[in-house]
C-alpha positions in Angstrom: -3.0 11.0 -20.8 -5.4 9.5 -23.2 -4.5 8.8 -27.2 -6.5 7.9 -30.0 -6.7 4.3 -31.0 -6.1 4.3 -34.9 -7.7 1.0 -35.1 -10.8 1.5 -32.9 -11.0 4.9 -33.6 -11.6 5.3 -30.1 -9.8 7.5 -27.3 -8.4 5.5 -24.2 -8.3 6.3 -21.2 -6.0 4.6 -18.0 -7.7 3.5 -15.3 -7.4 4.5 -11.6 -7.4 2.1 -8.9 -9.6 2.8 -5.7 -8.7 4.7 -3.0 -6.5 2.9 -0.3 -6.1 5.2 3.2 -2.8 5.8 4.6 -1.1 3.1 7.2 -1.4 4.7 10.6 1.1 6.5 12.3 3.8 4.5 13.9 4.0 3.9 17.3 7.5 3.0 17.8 10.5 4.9 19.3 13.5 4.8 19.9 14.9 1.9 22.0 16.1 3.4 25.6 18.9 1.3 26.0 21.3 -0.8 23.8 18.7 -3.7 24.2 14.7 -3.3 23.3 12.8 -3.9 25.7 9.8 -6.5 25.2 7.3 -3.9 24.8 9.6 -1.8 22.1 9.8 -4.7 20.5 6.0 -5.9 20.7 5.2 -2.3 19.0 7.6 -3.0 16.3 5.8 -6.0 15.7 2.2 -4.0 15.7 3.3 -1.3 13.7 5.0 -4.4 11.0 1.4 -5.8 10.8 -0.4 -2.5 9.9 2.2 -1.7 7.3 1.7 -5.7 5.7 -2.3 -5.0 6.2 -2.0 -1.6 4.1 0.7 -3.1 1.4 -1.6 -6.0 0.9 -4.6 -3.8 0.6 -3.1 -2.1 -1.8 -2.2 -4.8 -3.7 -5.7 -6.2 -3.9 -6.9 -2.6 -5.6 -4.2 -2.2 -8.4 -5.1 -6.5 -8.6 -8.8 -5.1 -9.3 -8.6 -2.2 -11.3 -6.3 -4.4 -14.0 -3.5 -2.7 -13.0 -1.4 -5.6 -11.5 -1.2 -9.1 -12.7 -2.8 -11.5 -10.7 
């Protein structure tokens, strides 16, 4: 919502950060047995590193439009 600067006379505005697309769909399921296998667990691992790439590029865009200290 913007307001009026009394000492500026000047309307503000916030600013929006750029776009950042959704993290991809997980590919994990539920572990078969009581134990993961290797390859449940190597997709856990995946689907960790997608999540940290999207986190991080979202940090980076609120670190660019001023909207996160740096």
């Amino acid at each position: 919502m913007a307001y009026l600067n009394p000492s500026a006379g000047a309307v503000r505005e916030g600013k929006q950060a750029a776009a950042s697309a959704n993290a991809a769909a997980m590919t994990t399921t539920a572990a078969a047995g009581a134990n993961p296998t290797k390859a449940e667990f190597d997709k856990v691992v995946t689907d960790l590193g997608v999540l940290r790439a999207a986190h991080n590029d979202l940090l980076t865009k609120l670190r660019a439009a001023g909207l996160l200290a740096t």
